[in-house]
C-alpha positions in Angstrom: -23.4 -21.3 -23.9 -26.6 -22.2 -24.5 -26.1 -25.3 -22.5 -26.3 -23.5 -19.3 -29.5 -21.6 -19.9 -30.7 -25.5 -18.8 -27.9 -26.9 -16.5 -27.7 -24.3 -14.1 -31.5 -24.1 -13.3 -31.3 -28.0 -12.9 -28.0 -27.8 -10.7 -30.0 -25.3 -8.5 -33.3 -27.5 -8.7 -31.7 -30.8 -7.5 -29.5 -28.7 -4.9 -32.4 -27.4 -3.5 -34.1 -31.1 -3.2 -30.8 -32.4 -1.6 -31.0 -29.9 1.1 -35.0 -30.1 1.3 -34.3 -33.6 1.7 -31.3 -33.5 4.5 -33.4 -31.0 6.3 -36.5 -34.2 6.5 -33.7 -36.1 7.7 -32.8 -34.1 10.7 -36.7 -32.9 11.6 -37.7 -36.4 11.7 -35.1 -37.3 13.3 -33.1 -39.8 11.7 -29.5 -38.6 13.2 -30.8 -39.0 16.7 -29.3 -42.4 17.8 -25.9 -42.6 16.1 -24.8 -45.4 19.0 -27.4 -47.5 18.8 -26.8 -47.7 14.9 -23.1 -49.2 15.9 -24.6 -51.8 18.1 -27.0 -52.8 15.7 -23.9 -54.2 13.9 -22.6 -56.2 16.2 -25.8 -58.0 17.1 -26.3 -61.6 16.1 -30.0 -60.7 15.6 -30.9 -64.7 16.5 -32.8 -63.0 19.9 -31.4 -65.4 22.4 -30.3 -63.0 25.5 -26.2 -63.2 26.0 -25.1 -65.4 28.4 
């Protein structure tokens, strides 16, 4: 029992720094181009223009 006096405070400390985190994510916008992510994978990357 008194093993949860620590581990909830620490669950609800590292909860609070996942969402704090996420919420970063989506004000500096990091979810904005989900397409452009895809077609990043599929490039060659050796910058030579497609014939």
């Amino acid at each position: 029992m008194n093993t949860l006096v620590y581990l909830i405070p620490i669950a609800l400390v590292l909860g609070g720094l996942g969402l704090a985190a996420f919420l970063w994510a989506l004000k500096s916008g990091q979810y904005e181009d989900l397409d452009g992510a895809s077609w990043r994978v599929l490039d060659d990357g050796d910058g030579r223009p497609q014939d």
